[in-house]
N, C-alpha and C positions, 0 to 999 in steps of 0.2 A: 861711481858711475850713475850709480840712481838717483843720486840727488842732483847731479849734476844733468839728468835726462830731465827731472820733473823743474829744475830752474830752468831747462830751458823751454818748455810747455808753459810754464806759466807766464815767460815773459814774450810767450808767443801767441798765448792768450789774452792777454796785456794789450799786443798790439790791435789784435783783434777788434776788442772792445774799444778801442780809441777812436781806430779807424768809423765801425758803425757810429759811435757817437759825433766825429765829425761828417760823416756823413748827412747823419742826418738834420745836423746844423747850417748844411750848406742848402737846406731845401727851402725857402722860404715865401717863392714865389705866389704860392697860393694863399699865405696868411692875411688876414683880413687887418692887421697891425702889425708892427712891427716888433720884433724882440724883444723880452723884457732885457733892459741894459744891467741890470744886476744877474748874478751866473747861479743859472740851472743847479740844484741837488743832487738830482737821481735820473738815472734813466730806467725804463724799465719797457719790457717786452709784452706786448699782448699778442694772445693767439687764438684762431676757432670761435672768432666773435660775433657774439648771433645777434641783429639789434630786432627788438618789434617793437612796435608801434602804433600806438590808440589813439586817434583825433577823440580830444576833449573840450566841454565847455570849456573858456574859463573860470567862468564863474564857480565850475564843479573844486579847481584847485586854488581858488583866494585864499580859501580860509586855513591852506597849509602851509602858503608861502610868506615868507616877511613878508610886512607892508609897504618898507622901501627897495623893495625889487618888484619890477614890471614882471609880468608875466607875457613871452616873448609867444606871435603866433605867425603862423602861415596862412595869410592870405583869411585873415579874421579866427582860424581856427587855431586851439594849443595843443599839444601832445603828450602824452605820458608812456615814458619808453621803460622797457625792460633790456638791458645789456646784459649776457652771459657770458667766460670766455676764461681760457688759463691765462695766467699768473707763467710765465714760466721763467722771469728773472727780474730783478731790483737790484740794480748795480748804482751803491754811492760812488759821487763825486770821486775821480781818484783811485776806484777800488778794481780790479778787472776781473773781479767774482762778483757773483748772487751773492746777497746778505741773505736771503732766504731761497728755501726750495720750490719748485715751482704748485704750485697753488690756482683755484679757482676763486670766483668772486661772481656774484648777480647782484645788480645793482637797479634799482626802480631809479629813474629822470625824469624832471621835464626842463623846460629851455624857460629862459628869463634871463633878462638886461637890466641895466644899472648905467645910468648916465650912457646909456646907447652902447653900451658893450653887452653883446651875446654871451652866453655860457650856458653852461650845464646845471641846475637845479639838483643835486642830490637829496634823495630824499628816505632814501634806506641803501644800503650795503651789506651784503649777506656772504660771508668769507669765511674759509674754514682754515687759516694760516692763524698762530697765534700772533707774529712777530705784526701781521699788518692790524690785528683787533686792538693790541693791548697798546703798539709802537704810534703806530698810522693813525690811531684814533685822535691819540692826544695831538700829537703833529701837525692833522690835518682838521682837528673838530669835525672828522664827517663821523657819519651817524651808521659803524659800524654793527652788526651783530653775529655773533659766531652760528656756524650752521655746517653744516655737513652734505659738502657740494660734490659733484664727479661733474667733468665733459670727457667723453669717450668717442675718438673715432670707429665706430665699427662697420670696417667698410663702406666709407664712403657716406654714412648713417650718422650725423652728429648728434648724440644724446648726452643732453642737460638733463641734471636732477641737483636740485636742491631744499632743505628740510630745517629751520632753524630753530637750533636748540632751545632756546629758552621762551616762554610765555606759552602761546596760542601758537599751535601749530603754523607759522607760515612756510607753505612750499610753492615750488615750482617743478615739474616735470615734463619735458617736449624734445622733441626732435627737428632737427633739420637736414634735408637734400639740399645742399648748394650743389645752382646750376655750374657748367664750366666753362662760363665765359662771364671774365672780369673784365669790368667797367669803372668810369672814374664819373660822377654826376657832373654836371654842367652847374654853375654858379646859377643861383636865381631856382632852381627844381629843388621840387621837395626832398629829394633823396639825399640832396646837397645838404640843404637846411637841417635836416634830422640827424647827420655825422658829421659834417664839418663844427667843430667847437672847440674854442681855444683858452678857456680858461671854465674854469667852475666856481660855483657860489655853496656855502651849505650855513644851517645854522643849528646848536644844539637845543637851545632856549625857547625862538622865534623870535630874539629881538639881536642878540652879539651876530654879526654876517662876518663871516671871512670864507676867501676867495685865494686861488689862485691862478699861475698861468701855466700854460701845459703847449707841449710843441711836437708837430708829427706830420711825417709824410703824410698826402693825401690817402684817404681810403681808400686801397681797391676792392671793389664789391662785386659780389655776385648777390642775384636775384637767390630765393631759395620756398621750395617747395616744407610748410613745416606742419607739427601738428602737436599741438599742446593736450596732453592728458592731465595736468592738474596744474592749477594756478591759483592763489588766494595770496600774491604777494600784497596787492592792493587793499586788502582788510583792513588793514590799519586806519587805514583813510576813509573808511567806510564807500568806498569807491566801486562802485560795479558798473565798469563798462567791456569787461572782459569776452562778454559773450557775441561783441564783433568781432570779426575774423583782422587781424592787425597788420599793418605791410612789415613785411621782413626782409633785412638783409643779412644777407653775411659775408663776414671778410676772412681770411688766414691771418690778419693780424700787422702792423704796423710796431714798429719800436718809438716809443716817447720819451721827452724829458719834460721834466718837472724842476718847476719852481718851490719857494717854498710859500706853505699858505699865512694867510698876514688879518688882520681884524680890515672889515673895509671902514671906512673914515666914512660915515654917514653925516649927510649934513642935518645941522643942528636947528 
């Protein structure tokens, strides 16, 4: 009887996870391109997603990014984000469980195009999961580091902290108040600009680029009230523009699928 209870959870489970991933296959009216015709990896769950955000020269981020990526701006100005948020499932192709446990990640961004496609700039990744350091690294070539991260609801009080293990202390620690009323930005506003993005770029070296495509309901966001007591993600970069106060959003989180990441074809 017990096994015969837990086949039927799992293949009730099963269905579950179908149904979200067609789901969210069917949303696509907002994409700024259409589908990649070759099929999706992974899906995976984001939650408690804090973004801020720092108008920068660009000039201040040239010297970090390839040469054959634009550095992508709003209305003449570029951005350099910080994303905070749980991990709290990666479900391969096929599988209708987490290959891993649910897990955090802070990640430093900024936005750049290639042949007039948008995306994301990854420029550090701070994760305290092994399976996405040791797996996702090679995978993806993004420019993981292991760290020792917590997001805690307490009460309505969302507190990030993160500490990464190896070199020069880099941390993060803040808090956010999300207000409670969710909104969806209008195309063309900046709010739009800063969260809407459909594919990512990274490089290990500064010269090999690979990219890929990612797919997700619109953001719903809330406005949110925050306050950072330690920041030095940007050291690396010799970058100090922290000591502006940054816009912040946050969302409860969105479920995405993933492509898989590919070398991009730069012209010769």
């Amino acid at each position: 009887m017990d096994v015969y209870k837990k086949d039927r959870a799992a293949a009730a489970n099963s269905k579950i996870q179908q149904n979200k991933t067609m789901d969210i296959y069917k949303i696509v009216e907002h994409r700024p391109w259409p589908l990649p015709v070759n099929r999706w990896i992974m899906r995976q769950t984001w939650r408690n997603v804090l973004f801020l955000h720092w108008p920068i020269q660009p000039g201040l981020l040239r010297p970090h990014i390839p040469p054959a990526l634009e550095i992508d701006t709003f209305k003449g100005c570029a951005w350099l984000g910080i994303v905070a948020f749980t991990m709290k499932g990666i479900y391969f192709r096929g599988l209708p469980f987490s290959v891993v446990p649910s897990f955090s990640e802070v990640n430093v961004r900024t936005y750049v195009t290639y042949k007039g496609k948008p995306g994301v700039f990854f420029m550090s990744l701070d994760v305290d999961d092994w399976a996405s350091l040791n797996i996702a690294k090679r995978w993806y070539r993004l420019p993981y580091h292991p760290a020792k991260i917590s997001v805690q609801d307490c009460g309505g009080v969302i507190q990030y902290q993160s500490v990464r293990k190896a070199g020069n202390p880099v941390a993060f620690k803040g808090s956010c108040i999300p207000s409670n009323d969710v909104y969806f930005p209008d195309r063309g506003t900046l709010d739009h600009w800063l969260t809407e993005k459909y594919c990512f770029y990274t490089t290990r070296n500064g010269k090999d680029i690979y990219h890929g495509d990612i797919h997700h309901p619109p953001w719903p966001l809330k406005k949110a009230d925050i306050q950072i007591d330690q920041h030095t993600l940007f050291s690396p970069w010799n970058i100090n523009i922290s000591k502006e106060g940054p816009i912040a959003h946050f969302s409860e989180g969105v479920d995405s699928l993933m492509w898989n990441g590919k070398p991009l074809k730069l012209d010769s």
